[in-house]
C-alpha positions as CSV (number, residue, x, y, z in Angstrom):
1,X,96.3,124.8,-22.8
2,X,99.2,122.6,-21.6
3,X,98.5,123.4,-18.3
4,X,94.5,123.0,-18.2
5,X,95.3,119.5,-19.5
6,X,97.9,119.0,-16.0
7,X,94.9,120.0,-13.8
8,X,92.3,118.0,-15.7
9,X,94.6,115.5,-15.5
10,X,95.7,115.5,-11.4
11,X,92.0,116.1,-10.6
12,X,91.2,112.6,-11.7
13,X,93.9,111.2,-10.2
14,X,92.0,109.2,-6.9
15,X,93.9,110.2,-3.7
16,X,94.8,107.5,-0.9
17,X,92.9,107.6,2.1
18,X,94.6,107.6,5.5
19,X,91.3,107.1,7.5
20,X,91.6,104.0,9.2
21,X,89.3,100.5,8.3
22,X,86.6,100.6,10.0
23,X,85.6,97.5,11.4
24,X,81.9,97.9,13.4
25,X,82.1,96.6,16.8
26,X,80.7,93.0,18.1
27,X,76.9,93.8,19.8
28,X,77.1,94.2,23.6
29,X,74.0,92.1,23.8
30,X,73.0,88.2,23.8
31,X,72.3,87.0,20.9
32,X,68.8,86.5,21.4
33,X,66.2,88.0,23.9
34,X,65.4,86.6,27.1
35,X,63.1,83.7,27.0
36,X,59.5,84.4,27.5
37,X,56.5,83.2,27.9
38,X,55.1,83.0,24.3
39,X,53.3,85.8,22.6
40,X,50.5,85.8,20.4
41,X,51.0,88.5,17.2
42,X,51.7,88.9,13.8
43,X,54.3,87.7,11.8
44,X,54.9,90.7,10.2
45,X,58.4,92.0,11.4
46,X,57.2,95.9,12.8
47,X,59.8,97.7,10.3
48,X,57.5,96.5,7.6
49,X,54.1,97.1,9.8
50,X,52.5,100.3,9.1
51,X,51.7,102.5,11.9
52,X,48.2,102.5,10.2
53,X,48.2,99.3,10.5
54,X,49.5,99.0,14.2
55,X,47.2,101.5,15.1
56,X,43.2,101.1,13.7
57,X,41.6,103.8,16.1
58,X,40.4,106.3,13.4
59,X,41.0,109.3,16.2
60,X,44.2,108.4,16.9
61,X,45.2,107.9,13.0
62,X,44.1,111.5,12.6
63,X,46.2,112.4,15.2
64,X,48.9,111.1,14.4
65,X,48.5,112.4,10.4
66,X,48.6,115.9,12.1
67,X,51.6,115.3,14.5
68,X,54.2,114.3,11.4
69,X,52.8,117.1,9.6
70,X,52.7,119.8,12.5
71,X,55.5,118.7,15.2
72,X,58.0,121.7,15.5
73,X,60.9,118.6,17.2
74,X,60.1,116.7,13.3
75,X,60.0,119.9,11.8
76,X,63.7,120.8,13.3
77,X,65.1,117.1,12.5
78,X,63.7,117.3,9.2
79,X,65.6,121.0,8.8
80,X,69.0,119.2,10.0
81,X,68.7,116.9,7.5
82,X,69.1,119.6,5.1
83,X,72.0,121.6,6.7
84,X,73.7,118.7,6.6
85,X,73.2,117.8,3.2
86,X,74.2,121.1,2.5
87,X,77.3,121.0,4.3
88,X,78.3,117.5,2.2
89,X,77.6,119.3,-0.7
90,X,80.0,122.2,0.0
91,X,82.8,119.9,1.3
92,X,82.1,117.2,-1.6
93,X,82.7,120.9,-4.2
94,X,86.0,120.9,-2.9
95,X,86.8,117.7,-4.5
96,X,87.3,119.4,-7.8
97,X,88.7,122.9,-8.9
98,X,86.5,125.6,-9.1
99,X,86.4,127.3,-12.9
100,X,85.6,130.9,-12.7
101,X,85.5,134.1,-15.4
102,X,87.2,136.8,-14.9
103,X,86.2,140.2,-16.7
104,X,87.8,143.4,-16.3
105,X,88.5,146.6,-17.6
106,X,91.0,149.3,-16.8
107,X,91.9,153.1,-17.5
108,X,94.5,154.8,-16.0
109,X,96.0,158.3,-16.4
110,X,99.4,158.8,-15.0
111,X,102.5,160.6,-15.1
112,X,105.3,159.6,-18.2
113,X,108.7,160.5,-19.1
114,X,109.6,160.9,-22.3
115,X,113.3,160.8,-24.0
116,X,113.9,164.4,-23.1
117,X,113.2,163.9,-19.4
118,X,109.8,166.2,-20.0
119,X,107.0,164.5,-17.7
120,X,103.5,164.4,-19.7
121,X,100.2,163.1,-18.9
122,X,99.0,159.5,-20.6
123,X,96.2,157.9,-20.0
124,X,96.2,153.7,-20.4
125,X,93.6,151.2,-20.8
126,X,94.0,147.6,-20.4
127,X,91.0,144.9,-21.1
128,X,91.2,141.5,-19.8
129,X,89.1,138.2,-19.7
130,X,90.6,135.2,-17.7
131,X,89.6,131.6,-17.4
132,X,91.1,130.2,-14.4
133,X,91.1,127.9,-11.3
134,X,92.5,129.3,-7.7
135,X,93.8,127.8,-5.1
136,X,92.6,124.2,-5.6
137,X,94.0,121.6,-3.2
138,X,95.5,118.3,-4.9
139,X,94.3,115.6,-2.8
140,X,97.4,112.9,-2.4
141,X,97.0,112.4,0.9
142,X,92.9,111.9,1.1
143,X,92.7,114.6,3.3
144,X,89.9,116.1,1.5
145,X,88.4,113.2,0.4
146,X,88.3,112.2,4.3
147,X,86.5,115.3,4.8
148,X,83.7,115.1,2.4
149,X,83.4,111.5,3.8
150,X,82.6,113.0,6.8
151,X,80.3,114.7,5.9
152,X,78.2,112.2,4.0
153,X,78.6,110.0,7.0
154,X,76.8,113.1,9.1
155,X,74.4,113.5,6.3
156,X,73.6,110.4,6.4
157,X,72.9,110.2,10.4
158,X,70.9,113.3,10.3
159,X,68.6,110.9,7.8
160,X,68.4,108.6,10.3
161,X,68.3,110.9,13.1
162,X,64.7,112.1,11.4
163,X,63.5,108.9,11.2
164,X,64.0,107.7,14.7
165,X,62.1,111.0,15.7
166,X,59.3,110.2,13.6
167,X,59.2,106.7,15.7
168,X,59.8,108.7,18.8
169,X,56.6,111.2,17.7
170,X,54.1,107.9,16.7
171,X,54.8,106.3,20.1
172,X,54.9,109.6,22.2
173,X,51.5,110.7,20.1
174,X,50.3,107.1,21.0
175,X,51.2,106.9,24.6
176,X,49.5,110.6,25.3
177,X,46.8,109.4,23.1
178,X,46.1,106.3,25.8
179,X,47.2,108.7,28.7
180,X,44.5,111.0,27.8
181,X,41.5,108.0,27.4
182,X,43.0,106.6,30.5
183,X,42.2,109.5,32.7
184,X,38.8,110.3,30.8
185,X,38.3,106.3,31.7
186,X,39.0,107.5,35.4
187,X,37.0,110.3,35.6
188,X,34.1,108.4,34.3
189,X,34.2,105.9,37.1
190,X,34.8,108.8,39.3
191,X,31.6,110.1,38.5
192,X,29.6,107.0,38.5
193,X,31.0,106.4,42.1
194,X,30.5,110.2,43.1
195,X,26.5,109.5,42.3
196,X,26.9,106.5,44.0
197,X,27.7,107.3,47.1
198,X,25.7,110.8,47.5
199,X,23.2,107.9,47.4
200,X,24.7,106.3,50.2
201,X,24.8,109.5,52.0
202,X,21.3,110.2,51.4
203,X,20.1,107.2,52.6
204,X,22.4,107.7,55.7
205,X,20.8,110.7,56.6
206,X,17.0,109.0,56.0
207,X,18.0,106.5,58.7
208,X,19.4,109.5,61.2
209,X,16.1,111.0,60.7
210,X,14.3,107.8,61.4
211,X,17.1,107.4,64.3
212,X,17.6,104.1,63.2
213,X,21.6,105.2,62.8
214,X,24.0,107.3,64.7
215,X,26.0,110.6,63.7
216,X,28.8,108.8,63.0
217,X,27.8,106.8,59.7
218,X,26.5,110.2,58.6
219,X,29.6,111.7,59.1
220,X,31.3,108.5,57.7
221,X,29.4,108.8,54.4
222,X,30.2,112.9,54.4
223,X,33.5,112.2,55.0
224,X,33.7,109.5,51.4
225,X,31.5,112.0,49.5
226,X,33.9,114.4,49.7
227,X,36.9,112.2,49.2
228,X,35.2,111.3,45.9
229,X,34.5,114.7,44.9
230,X,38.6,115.7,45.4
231,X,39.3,112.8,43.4
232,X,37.0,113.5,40.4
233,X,39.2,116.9,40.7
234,X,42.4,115.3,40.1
235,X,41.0,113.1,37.3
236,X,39.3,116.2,35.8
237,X,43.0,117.8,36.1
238,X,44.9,114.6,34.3
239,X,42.6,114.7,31.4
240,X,42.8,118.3,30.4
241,X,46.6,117.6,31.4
242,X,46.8,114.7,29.3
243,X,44.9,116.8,26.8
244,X,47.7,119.5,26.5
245,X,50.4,117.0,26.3
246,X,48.8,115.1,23.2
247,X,48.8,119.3,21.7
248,X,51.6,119.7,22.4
249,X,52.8,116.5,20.2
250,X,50.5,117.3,17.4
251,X,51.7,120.7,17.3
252,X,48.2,122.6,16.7
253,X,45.1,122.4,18.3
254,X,43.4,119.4,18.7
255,X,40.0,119.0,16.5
256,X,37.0,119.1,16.9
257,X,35.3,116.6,15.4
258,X,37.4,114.1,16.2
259,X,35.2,110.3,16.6
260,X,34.8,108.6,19.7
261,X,37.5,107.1,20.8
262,X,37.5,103.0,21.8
263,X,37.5,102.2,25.3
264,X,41.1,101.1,26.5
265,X,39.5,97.1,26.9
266,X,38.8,97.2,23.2
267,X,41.4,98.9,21.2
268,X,42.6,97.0,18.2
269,X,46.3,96.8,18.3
270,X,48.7,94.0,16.5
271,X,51.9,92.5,18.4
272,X,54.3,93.5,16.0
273,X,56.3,90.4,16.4
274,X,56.6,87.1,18.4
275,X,59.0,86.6,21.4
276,X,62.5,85.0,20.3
277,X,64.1,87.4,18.1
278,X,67.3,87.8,17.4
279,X,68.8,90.6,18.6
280,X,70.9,91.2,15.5
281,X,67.2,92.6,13.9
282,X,68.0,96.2,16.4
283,X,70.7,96.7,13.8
284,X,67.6,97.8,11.5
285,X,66.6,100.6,14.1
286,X,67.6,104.4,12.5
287,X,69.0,105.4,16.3
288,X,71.3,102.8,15.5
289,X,72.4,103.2,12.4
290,X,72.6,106.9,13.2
291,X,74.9,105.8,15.7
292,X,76.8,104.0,12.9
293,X,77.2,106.6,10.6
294,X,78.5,108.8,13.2
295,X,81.3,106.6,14.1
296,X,82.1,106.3,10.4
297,X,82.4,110.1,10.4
298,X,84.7,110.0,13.2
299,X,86.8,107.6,11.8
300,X,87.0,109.5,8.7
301,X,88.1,112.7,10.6
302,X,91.3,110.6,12.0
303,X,91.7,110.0,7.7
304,X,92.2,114.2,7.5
305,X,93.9,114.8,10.9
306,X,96.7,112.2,9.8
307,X,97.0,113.5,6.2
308,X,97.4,117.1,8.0
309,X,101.0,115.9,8.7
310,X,101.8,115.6,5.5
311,X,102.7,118.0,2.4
312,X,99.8,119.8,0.8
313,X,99.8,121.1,-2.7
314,X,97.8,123.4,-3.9
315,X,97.2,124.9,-7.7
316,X,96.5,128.4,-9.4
317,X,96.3,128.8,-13.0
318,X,94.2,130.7,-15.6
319,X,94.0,131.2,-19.2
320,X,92.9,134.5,-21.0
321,X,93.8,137.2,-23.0
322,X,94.6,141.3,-22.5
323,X,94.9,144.2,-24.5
324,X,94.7,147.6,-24.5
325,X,91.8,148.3,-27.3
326,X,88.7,146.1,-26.8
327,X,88.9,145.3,-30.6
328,X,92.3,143.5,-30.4
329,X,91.6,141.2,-27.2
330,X,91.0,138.2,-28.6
331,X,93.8,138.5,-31.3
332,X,96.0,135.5,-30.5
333,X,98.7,137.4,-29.9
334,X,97.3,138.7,-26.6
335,X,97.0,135.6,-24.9
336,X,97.7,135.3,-21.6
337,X,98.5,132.6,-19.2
338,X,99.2,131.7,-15.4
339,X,100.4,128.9,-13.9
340,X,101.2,128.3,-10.1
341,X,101.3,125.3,-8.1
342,X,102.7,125.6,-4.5
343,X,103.1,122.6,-1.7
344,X,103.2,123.6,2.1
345,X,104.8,121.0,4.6
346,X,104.0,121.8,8.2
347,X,107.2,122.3,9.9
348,X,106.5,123.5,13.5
349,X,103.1,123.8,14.6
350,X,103.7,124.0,18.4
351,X,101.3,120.4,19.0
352,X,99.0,121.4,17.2
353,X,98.6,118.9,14.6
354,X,98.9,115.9,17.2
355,X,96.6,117.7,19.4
356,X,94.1,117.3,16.7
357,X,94.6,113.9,15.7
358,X,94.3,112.5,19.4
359,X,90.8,114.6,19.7
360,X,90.0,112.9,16.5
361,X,90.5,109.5,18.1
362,X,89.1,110.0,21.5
363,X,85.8,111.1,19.4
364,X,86.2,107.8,17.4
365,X,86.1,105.9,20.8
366,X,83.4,108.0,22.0
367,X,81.0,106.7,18.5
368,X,82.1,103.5,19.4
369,X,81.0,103.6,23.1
370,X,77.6,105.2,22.0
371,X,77.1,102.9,19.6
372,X,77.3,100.1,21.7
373,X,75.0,102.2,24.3
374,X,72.9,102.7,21.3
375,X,72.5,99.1,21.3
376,X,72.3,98.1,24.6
377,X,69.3,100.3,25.2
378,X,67.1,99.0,22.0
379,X,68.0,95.5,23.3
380,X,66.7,97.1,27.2
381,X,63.2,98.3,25.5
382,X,62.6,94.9,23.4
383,X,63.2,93.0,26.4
384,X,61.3,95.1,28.4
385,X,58.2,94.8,26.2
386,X,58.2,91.6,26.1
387,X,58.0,90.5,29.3
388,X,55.1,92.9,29.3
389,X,53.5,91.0,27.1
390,X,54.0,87.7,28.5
391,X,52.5,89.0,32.1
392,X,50.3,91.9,31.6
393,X,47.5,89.9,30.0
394,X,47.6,87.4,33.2
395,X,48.0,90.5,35.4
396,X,44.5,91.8,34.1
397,X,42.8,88.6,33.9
398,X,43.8,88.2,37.7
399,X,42.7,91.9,38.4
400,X,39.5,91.7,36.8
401,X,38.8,88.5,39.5
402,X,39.7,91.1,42.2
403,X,37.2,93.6,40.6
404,X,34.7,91.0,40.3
405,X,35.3,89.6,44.2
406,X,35.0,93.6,45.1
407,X,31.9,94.0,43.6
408,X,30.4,91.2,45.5
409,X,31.6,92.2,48.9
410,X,30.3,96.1,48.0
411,X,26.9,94.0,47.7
412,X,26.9,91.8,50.4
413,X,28.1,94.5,52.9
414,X,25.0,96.6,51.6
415,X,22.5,93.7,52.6
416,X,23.8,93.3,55.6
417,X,24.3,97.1,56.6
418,X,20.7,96.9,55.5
419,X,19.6,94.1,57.9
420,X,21.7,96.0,60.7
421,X,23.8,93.1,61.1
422,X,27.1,95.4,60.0
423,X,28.3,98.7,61.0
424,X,28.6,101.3,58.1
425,X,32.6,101.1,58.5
426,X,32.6,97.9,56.5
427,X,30.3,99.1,53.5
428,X,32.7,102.2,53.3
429,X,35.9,99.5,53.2
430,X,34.2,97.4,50.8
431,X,33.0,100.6,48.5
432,X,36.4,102.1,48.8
433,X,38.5,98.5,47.9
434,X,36.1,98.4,44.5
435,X,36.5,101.6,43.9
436,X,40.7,101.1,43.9
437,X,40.4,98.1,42.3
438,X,38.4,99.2,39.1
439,X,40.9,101.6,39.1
440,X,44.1,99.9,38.9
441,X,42.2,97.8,36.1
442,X,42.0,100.5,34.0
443,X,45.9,101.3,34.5
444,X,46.4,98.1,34.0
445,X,44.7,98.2,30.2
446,X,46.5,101.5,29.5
447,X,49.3,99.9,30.4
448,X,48.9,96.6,28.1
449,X,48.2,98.8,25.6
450,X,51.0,101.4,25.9
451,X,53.7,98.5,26.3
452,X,52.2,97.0,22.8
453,X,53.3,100.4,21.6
454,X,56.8,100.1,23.1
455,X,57.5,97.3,21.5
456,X,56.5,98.4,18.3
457,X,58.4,101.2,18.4
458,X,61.6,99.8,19.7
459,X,61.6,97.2,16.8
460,X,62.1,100.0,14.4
461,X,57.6,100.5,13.8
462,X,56.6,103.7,12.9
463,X,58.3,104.8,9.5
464,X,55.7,103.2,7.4
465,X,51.9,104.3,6.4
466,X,50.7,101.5,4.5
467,X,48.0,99.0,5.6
468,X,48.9,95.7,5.5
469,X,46.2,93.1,5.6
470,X,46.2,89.9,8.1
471,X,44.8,87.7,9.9
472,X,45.7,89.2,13.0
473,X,45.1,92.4,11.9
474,X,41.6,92.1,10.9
475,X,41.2,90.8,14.3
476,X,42.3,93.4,16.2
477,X,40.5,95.9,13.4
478,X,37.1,93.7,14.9
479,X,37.7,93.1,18.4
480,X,34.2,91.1,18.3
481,X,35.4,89.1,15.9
482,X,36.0,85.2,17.6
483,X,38.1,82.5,15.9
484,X,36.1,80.1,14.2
């Protein structure tokens, strides 16, 4: 009993750690984001907006609803999670002895001498029950206590490794989402213009027949028939491509009865934030603290590569009794007892153990330098999508005057083509510089709306459901809706 009282004792003891303090490093960044023009939205930071909140479109709220519970790449992060709490568990075990019982029962026959020097034939049994600890380490160093460290630390990132791919999923679900009603957008107006000018082509060939035009507008107008008809091809091909993407991210087929979706002009989406913020808020973005935690489990692997220099002690011991008669084994004069403690000190191990302890470092410098990439690149994206937002609105507002000065040429040209006092050449260029121009409109929406996404997503949006109520919300729920 003496000795189960030395290992309950010992295994309490609290080892020393060798792992050295960990001090995160300074952000590579400015302290604030590049100054901007300013930017309407809510006050609401994005970590506390909820995606249903950020996005209204019932379609896409569906879709999304499917992609976190379908998605094979969340499915996967959500599976590392539990390997790696599995693996904590199993190191943090070694912490303490493991107690096992120990069973057995013998019988023997075998040759015997007696007095006389005659050999006979006995046969022996022996019954045993044991209580006992093997092998367990005594931590004085912290060398397992590193370990297990290290492996919470990796837990820990895996956690947050799922949860930046759930903001990864939202915005990639969101951006194929927009993709997709950008090109069905497109092919629309490709069909509208299509009818259009099979019009002008028909009329073309009335005037040939009424030789009041030459061969050569005819052939003009065949010639931007079938220009449009490629082109309705390729915007026919981007939607069903567009189409297996957003599958792809959803990770089952897409439904059915899914509602109309809004045009890209009209979709209700909340700034997350206002320009100007710090950029000490990226710290609250799970890529980065993923990156964190992973430089806290390197630094606790240089804690168990520099406590591998040093002695380690180890401890075997049991408790139980033995006899030869199943009756008699618990009689107290058949107890038993072991107790074995042993210490190693590596002597020679050819490099080895400084080998180990340099790798451990090198991968400490490694989580520091993706850490601070970590950062650098959230600080990128934020920046990014807000200058987005203080030009794209202007951009489309001055688009939508070339769109507007298009359409008037497209109908002055006509009149005059009309009254013969213009060749056909200049109706085409007019038709074709609308055409383009409607069309860089619409990428010009999908893009307004796609780099609202960005910045909600690189502000840490996405890990939230919840609906939260505002003013600015409610608007963008109701894009009719004016300010009183």
């Amino acid at each position: 009993m003496r000795s189960f009282m030395v290992i309950a004792l010992v295994g309490l003891l609290s080892a020393c750690s060798m792992a050295p303090k960990l001090e995160r490093p300074p952000a590579p960044v400015p302290a604030s984001f590049p100054e901007t023009a300013a930017v309407p939205g809510s006050a609401v930071p994005a970590t506390e907006m909820g995606w249903r909140t950020m996005f209204a479109d019932p379609p896409l709220q569906r879709l999304i609803e499917l992609a976190l519970a379908h998605n094979r790449d969340l499915r996967l992060a959500a599976l590392n999670v539990e390997a790696a709490r599995s693996m904590f568990n199993i190191q943090q075990a070694t912490r303490l002895p493991s107690v096992s019982l120990d069973a057995s029962h013998s019988r023997e026959r075998a040759l015997a001498q007696d007095n006389s020097g005659k050999s006979r034939r006995e046969v022996s049994n022996q019954v045993a029950v044991n209580v006992g600890t093997s092998a367990f380490e005594l931590d004085l160093f912290g060398r397992v206590r590193s370990l297990s460290d290290a492996a919470l630390a990796r837990y820990l990132a895996s956690e947050q490794g799922r949860d930046a791919a759930q903001i990864s999923l939202i915005g990639a679900v969101a951006d194929a989402y927009f993709a997709r009603q950008l090109a069905a957008e497109q092919r629309q107006l490709a069909e509208r213009t299509l009818e259009d000018w099979q019009q002008s082509l028909k009329l073309a060939r009335l005037l040939q027949d009424a030789k009041q035009n030459s061969s050569l507008d005819v052939a003009q107008a065949e010639g931007q028939v079938a220009s449009a008809e490629a082109d309705l091809q390729a915007r026919q091909r981007a939607f069903a491509q567009a189409g297996n993407a957003l599958q792809l991210l959803v990770g089952d087929a897409l439904p059915a009865d899914l509602p109309a979706a809004r045009v890209l002009e009209r979709q209700p989406l909340v700034a997350p934030v206002p320009a100007g913020l710090p950029s000490d808020l990226l710290l609250g973005r799970p890529d980065i603290r993923q990156a964190e935690q992973t430089l806290s489990a390197a630094n606790a692997d240089i804690g168990a590569a520099r406590a591998a220099f040093f002695p380690q002690l180890s401890l075997t011991a049991s408790f139980g009794y033995a006899s030869s008669s199943l009756g008699g084994l618990f009689d107290p004069s058949r107890q038993v007892w072991r107790f074995a403690p042993q210490i190693s000190q590596p002597l020679f191990q050819a490099g080895r153990l400084r080998a180990e302890l340099r790798l451990a470092k090198v991968r400490k410098s490694e989580a520091v330098a993706q850490y601070e990439r970590a950062i650098q690149i959230a600080f990128r994206e934020v920046a990014d999508a807000l200058a987005g937002a203080a030009t794209l609105d202007r951009q489309i507002e001055a688009q939508g005057r070339v769109v507007t000065s298009a359409q008037r040429r497209v109908a002055l040209s006509g009149l005059r083509y009309r009254a013969g006092l213009d060749g056909r050449l200049e109706l085409l260029d007019a038709q074709r510089q609308l055409y383009g121009a409607q069309q860089t409109l619409l990428e010009l929406r999908r893009d307004a709306v796609v780099n609202s996404v960005a910045l909600y997503k690189a502000l840490g949006g996405g890990l939230r459901e919840r609906t939260i109520i505002t003013a600015a919300t409610s608007r963008a729920a109701n894009p009719d809706l004016q300010e009183p």
